[in-house]
C-alpha positions as MATLAB code, in Angstrom:
seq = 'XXXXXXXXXXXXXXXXXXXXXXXXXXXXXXXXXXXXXXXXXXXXXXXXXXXXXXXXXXXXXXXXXXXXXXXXXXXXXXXXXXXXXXXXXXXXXXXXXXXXXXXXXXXXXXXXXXXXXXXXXXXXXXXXXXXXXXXXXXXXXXXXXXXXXXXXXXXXXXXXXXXXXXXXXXXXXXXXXXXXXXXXXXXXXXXXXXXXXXXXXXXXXXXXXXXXXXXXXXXXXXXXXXXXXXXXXXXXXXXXXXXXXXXXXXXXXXX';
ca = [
     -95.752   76.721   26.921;
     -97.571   78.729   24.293;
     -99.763   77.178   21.777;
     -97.477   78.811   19.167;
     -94.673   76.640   20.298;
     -96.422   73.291   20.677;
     -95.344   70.488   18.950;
     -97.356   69.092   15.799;
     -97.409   64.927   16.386;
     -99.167   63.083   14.295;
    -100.648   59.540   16.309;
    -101.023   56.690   14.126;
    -101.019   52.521   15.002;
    -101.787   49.039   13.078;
    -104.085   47.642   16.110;
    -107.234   50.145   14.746;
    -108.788   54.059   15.239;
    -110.497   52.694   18.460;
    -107.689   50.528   20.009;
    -107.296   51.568   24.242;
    -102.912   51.958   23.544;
    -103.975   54.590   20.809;
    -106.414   56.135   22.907;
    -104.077   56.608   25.976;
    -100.762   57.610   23.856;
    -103.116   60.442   22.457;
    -104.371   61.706   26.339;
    -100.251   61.788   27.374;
     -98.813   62.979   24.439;
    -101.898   65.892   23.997;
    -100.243   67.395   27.399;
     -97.661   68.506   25.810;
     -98.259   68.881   22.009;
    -100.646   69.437   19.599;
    -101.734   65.971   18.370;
    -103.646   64.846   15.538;
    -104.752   61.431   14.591;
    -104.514   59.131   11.581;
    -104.561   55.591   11.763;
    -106.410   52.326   10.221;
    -110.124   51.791   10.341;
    -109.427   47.891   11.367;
    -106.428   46.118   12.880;
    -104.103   45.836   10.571;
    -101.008   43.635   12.506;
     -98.498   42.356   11.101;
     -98.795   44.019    7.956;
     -95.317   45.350    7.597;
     -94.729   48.228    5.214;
     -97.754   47.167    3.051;
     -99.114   50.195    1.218;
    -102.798   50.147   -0.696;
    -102.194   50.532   -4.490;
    -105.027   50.294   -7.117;
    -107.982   50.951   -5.029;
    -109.127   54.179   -3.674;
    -108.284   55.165    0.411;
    -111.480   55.905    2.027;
    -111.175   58.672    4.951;
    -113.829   59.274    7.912;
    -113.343   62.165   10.321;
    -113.864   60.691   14.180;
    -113.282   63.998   15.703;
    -111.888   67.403   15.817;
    -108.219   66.239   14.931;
    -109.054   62.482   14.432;
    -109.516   60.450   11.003;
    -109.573   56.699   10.006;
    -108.162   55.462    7.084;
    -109.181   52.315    5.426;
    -105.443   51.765    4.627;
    -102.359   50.575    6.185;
    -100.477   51.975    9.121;
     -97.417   52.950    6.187;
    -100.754   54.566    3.906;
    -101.791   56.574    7.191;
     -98.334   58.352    7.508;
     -98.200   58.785    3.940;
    -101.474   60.114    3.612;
    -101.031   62.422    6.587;
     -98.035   64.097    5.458;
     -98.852   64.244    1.365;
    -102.751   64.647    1.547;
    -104.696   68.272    2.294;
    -105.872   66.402    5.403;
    -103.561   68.481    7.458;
    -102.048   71.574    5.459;
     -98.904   71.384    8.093;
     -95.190   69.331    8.745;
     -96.128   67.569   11.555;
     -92.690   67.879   13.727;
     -92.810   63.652   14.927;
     -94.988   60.327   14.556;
     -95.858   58.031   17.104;
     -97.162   54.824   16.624;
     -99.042   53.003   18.958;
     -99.197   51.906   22.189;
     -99.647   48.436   20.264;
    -101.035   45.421   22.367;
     -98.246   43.059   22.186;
     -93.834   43.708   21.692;
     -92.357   44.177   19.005;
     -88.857   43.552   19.899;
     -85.941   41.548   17.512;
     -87.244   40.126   14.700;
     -90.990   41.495   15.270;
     -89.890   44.798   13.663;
     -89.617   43.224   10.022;
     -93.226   42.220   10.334;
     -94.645   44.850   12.808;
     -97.255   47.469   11.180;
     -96.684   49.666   14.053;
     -92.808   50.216   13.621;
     -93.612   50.459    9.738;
     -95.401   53.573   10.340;
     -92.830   54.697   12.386;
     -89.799   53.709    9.451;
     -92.619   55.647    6.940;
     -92.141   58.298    8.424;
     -88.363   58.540    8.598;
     -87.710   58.010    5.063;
     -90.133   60.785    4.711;
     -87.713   62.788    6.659;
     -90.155   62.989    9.949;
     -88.526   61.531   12.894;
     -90.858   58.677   14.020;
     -91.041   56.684   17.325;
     -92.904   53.430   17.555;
     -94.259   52.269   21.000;
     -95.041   48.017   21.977;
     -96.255   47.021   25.325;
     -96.288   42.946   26.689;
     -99.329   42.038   28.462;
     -98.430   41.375   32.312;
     -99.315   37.705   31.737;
     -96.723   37.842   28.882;
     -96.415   35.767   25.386;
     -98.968   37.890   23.610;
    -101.909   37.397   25.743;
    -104.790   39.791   25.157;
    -105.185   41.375   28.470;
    -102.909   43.178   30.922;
    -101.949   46.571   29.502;
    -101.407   49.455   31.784;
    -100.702   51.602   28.980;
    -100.324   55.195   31.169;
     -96.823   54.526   32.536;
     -95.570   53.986   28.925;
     -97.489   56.790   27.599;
     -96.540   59.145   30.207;
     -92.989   58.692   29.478;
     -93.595   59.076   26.259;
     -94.680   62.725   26.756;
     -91.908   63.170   29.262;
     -89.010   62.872   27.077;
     -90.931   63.778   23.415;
     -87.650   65.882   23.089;
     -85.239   63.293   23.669;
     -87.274   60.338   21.850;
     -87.355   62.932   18.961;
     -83.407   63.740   18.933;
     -82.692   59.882   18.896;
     -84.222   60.244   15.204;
     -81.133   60.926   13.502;
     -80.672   60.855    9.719;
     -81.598   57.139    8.895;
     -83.082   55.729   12.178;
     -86.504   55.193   13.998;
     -86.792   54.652   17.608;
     -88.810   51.512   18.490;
     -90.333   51.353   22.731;
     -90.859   48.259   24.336;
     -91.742   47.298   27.969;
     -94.069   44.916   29.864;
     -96.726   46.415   31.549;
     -96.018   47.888   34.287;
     -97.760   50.525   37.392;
     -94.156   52.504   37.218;
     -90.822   52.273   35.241;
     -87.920   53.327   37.248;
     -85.088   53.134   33.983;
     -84.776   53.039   30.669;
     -82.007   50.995   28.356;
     -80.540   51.091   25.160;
     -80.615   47.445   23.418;
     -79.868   44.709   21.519;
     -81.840   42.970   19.425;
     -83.195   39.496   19.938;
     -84.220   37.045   17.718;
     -87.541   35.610   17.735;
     -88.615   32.718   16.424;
     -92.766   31.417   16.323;
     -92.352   28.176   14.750;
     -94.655   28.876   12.288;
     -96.114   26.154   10.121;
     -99.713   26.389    7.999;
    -102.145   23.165    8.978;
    -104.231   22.541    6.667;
    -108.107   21.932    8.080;
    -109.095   20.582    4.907;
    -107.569   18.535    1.865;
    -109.954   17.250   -0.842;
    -106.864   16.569   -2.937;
    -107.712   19.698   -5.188;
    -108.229   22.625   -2.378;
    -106.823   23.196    0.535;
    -107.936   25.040    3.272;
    -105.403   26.015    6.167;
    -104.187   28.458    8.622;
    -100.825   29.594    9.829;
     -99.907   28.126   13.561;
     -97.169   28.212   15.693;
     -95.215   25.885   17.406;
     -94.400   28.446   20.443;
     -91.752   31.464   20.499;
     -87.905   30.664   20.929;
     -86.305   34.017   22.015;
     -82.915   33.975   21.727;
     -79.838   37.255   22.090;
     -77.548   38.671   24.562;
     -78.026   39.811   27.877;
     -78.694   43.200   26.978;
     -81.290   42.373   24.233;
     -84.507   44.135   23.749;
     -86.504   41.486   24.891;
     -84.082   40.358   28.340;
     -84.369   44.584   29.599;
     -88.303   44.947   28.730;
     -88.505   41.388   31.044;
     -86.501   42.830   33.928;
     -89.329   45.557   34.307;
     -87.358   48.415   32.383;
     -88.470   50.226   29.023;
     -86.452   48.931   26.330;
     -85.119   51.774   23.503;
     -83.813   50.172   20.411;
     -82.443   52.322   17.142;
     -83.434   50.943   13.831;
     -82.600   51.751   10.495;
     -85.375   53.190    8.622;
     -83.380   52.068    5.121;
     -82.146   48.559    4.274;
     -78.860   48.128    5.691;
     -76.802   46.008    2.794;
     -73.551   43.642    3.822;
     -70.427   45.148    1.998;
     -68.390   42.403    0.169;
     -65.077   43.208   -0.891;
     -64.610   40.072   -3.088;
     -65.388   40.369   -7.222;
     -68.876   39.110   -7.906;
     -67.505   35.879   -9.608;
     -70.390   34.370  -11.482;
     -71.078   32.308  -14.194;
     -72.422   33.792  -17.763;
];
């Protein structure tokens, strides 16, 4: 393939510039395109579509085609395709590989499929990629990121065309030497118990932090989170733009 013809991707995640998913996504993915990299200075999970407003975005270059941000994984995408950072369309956006799923309801909070939904409403087809630790539940170690990466690069055509009009294309699997299949899915819904206990009360401040109780999954069989368990990689389409309930009846309110 001639240089000419490559590809523009721009890389981007919300686990940090130095995280190992990031690192290995880039390595596939520069096989077969030309890939440049934006993405947060720190870890920035969980932080949805948060954008940085009032304060100034600071910028380092990290290498030839590499910057940090000190924003947000949605402020990397936007500052990558609006800024004079890179005076090109970039043709896709990955984000990722991030160190834990984000499958069900984990998209509304995820900062790596917020990149990827940035992008889409920016009319730049965007693909988020999750990978579950082999010891599962969100454990910190046990990521083979290089199958999922790999596959990545295999089908950047096909991952690209799934980006049609509205929708981003969110990966999932748990890690894995080899992947032998890939599904389309369900979502599940995920729920963390969440609860804030406080460590200290003197009546006038509080001082607490935000547990959980442990993760009910619940969906059908061919949910997002039942495929990625059975050892395949999960492909779930996701509306970039809020999706609103149509209701036929007369809003009949009270003045």
């Amino acid at each position: 393939m001639s240089p000419k013809t490559l590809k523009k991707l721009l890389v981007t995640n919300d686990d940090g510039i130095e995280a190992e998913g990031l690192k290995v996504l880039v390595d596939s993915l520069s096989k077969v395109a030309d890939v440049y990299v934006l993405a947060p200075d720190s870890n920035c999970s969980a932080v949805s579509s948060k954008i940085t407003m009032g304060k100034n975005l600071h910028f380092y270059k990290c290498g030839e085609k590499s910057y940090s941000c000190s924003g947000m994984p949605a402020d990397c995408v936007i500052s990558a395709v609006t800024s004079p950072l890179f005076p090109f369309k970039f043709d896709a956006v990955f984000s990722g590989i991030n160190s834990g799923p984000n499958m069900g309801t984990d998209i509304i909070y995820s900062g790596t499929c917020a990149a990827a939904r940035q992008a889409v409403i920016m009319g730049i087809p965007g693909i988020s990629v999750s990978m579950e630790s082999e010891f599962l539940d969100y454990a910190r170690t046990g990521f083979n990121y290089k199958p999922l990466a790999d596959f990545c690069a295999r089908n950047l055509d096909k991952l690209i065309s799934l980006c049609d009009g509205d929708v981003f294309v969110s990966l999932n699997s748990t890690s894995a030497d080899e992947y032998k299949e890939a599904l389309f899915a369900s979502a599940c819904r995920r729920d963390y118990g969440d609860q804030v206990v406080f460590t200290e009360n003197d009546g006038k401040t509080m001082t607490g932090f935000c547990d959980s109780k442990g993760i009910r999954v619940s969906g059908n069989a061919d949910s997002d989170y039942n495929i990625a368990r059975s050892g395949k990689i999960v492909v779930s389409l996701v509306y970039a733009e809020p999706v609103l309930k149509t209701i036929s009846d007369k809003a009949d309110f009270l003045f």
